[in-house]
N, C-alpha and C positions, 0 to 999 in steps of 0.2 A: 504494500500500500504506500502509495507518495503523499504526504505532506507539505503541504505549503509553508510559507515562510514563516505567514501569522501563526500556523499551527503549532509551528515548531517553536518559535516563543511563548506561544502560551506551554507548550511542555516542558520546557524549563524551567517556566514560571512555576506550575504546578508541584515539579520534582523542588526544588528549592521553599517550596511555603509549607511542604509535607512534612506531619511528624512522625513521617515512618523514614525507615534509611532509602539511599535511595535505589538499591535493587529491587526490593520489597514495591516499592512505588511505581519502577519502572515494570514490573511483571505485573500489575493491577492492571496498568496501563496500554501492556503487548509492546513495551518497544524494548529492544535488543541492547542491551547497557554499551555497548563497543558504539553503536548508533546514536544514543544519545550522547556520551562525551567526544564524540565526532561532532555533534550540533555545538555544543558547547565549545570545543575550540574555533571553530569557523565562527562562532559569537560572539566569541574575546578577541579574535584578531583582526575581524571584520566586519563589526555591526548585526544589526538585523538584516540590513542587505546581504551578507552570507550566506543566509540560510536558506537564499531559493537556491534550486535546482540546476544546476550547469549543464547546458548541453553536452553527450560523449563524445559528438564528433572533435575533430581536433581544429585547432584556431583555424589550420593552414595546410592545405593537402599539397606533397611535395611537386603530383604531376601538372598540378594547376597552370595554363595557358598565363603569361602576363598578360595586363591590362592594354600595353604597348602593340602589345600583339592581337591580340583581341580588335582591338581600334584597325591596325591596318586590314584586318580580313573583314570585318564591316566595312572599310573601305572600298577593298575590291568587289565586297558584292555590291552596293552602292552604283561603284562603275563601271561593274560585267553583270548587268543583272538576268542576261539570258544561261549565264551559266548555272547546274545544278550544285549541290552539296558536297558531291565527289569531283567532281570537275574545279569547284573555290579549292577544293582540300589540294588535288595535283597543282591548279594553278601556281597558290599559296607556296606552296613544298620545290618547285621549280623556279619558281621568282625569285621567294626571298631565304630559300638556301633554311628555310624553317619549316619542321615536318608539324604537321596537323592531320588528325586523322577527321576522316568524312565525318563521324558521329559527333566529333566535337565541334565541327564546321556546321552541321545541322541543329546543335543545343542553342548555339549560339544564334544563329540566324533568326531559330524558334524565339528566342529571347527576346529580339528585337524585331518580331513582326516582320517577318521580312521573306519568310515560307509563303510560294502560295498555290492552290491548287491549279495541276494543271488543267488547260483550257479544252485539248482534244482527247480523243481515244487513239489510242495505239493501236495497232496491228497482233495481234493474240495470234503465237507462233509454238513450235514443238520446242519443249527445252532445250535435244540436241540431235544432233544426227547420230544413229547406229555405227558408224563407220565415219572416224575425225579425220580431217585432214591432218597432216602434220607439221608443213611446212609453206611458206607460197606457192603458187602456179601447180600445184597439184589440181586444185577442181576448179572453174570459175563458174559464178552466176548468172545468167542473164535473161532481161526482159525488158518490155516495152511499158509505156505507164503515160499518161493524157497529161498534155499542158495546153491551157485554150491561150490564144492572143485575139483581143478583142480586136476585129473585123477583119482578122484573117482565117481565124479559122482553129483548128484543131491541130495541134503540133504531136509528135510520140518522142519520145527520148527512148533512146537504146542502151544499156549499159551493161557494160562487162565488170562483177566485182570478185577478187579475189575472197573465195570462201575461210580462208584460214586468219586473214589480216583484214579481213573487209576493205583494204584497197581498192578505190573505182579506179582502176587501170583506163579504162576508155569510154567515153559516151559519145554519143553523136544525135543530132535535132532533127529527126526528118520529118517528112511530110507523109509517107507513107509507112507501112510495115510489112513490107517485101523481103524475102528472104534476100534480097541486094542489099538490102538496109543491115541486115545482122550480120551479113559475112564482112560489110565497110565497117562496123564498129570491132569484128575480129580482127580484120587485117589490122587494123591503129591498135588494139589490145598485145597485138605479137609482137609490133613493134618499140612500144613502151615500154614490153616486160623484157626484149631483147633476146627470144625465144624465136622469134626468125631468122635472126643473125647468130647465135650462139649455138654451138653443140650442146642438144639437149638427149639424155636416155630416153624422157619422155615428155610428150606434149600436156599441157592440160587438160583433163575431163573438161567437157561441157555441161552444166545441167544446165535446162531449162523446163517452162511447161508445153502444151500440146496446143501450142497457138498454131495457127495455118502456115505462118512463116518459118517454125521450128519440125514443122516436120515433111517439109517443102524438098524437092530431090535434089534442087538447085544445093541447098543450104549440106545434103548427106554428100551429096557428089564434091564442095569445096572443104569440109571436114574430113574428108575421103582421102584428100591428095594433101592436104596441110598436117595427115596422121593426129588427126585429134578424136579421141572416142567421147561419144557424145549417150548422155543423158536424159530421160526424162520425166518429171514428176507423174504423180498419179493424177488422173482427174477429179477436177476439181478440190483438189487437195495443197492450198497455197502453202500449208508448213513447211513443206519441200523445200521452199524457197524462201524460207521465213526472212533469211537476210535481207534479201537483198529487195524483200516484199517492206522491211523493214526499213530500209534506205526511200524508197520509195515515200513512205508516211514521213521520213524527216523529212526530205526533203522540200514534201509540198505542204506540210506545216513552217514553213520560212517562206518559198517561194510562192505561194499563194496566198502572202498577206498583204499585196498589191496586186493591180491591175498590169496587165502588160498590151502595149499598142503595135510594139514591132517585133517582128524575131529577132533582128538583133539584140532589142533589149532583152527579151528570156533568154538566148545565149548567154550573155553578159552574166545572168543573175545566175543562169547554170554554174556557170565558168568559176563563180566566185565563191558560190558553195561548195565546188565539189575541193576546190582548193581549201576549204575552212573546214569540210572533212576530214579530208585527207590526213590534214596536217596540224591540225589545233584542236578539234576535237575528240576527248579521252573518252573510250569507252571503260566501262566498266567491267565489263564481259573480257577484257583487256586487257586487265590490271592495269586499270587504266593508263594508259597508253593509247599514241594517235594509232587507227591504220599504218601511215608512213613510218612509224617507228618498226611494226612488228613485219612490213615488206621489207624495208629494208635492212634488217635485221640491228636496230637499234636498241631493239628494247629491252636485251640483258643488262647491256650497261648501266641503258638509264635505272634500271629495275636495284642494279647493285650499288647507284648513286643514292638514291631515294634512300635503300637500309641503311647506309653512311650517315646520308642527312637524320635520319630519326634517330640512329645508336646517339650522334653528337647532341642533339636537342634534348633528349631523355637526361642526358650525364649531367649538360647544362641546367635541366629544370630541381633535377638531386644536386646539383652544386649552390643553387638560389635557394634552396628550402634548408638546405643546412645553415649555409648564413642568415639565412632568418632563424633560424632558431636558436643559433647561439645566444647572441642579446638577449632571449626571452628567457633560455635558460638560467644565466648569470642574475637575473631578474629575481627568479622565482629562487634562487639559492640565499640570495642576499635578503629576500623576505624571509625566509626558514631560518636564516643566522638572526637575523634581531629579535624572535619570536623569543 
């Protein structure tokens, strides 16, 4: 049972005006004699205000983030606010050489209002594939996906995405979806990945779905002679291609927050997402890491730099909690010696 402050003075009061001793008093009472000359010294040394209750937790948790710190990641969500939780946490840990993890990047955000829900629905895809790629240019994705430009008409984007690294290797803007249209975004695919020029054991798998253009003789006959063994989902069954189905919903969640008048200009907005893709967008699914990190085979190091940056920042936050506590401990000694 907990006692309050006033409680607790009136039981000293109680125990001190009794004309019985005061164990006697104290067992009428129920309180535990070690308990009440514990009240009693927190009463001589410290008032009545002693005798409430302390919280157990400790003044000072040693892995606590500083205030300093705290401020500039409010900062950068401030002035990256399309970035999520895990995305401030890589940015943060990349920038400024200080490791944060996602949950503390989301407490904090939470804290200050700054969460909020998102606007569209996702694409709901199969967890994984039966059979993982391993490495780049083992399997690639593609497909075709609607972009309108007001008063011309209805656009298809074509794109080739590395299955293992989600790299968009090549896309191209057409106007129809002929199987001409998929073998021109393969030819630009081969040649970006340097898989037409290079001695390779093997070519990439293809997947795709059972569009008119993907199983067109034109399209079997130039996968034929290019030795690339070709793929393709089940019907009606988009999780096949969940990636790259997934690419598709970023996408035109960005690029379909305006209007577009010329195909140049939806070029342009193509052009400049797939580069902010590519190359600046961490997934999670990742470790977090861009696409360009994990085709190009970036992403151990950075992966090994990251453990660096968190072992030093950990050591640093145990180096700040000790010097904080010294002072407090010198404190609390020097109160027990004049006592």
């Amino acid at each position: 049972m907990r006692y309050s402050a006033a409680e607790k003075l009136e039981v000293i009061g109680l125990v001190e005006q009794s004309h019985l001793p005061v164990r006697r008093t104290l067992v009428h009472l129920g309180i535990p004699p070690a308990t009440f000359y514990r009240w009693c010294e927190r009463y001589q040394t410290g008032g009545p205000e002693a005798l409430a209750d302390r919280p157990s937790r400790p003044d000072r948790v040693w892995n606590r983030i500083p205030d300093e710190v705290r401020d500039r990641i409010v900062d950068l969500a401030l002035a990256e606010p399309d970035l999520s939780p895990h995305e401030l946490a890589v940015r943060f840990t990349d920038a400024e050489r200080y490791f944060v993890s996602e949950a503390s990047v989301y407490r904090l955000l939470k804290a200050h209002d700054l969460i909020t829900s998102p606007a569209f629905i996702v694409v709901k895809a199969a967890d994984e594939f039966h059979t993982k790629t391993t490495a780049p240019n083992q399997l690639w994705q593609t497909d075709f996906t609607y972009l309108k430009v007001i008063g011309w008409g209805w656009f298809y984007l074509s794109t080739v995405l590395d299955d293992f690294s989600r790299y968009v290797i090549a896309w191209k803007l057409c106007t129809t979806m002929a199987a001409r249209d998929v073998t021109d975004t393969l030819e630009l695919a081969l040649e970006a990945s340097g898989c037409s020029t290079a001695r390779v054991q093997h070519r990439p798998r293809l997947l795709s779905d059972n569009g008119p253009s993907y199983i067109a003789g034109e399209l079997a006959d130039w996968l034929a002679s290019n030795g690339m063994p070709h793929t393709r989902g089940a019907p009606c069954h988009p999780q096949t291609q969940g990636k790259i189905e997934r690419w598709h919903q970023t996408l035109k969640n960005r690029i379909l927050l305006e209007n577009h008048y010329l195909p140049g200009e939806l070029e342009a907005q193509v052009a400049a997402f797939v580069e902010h893709y590519n190359h600046r967008r961490a997934y999670e699914s990742l470790q977090n890491l861009t696409p360009a990190d994990v085709y190009f085979g970036r992403g151990t190091a950075i992966l090994l730099e990251r453990q660096r940056i968190k072992r030093q920042t950990i050591q640093r936050r145990r180096l700040l909690h000790r010097l904080w506590r010294q002072p407090h401990r010198r404190v609390a000694k020097c109160g027990m010696d004049n006592r």
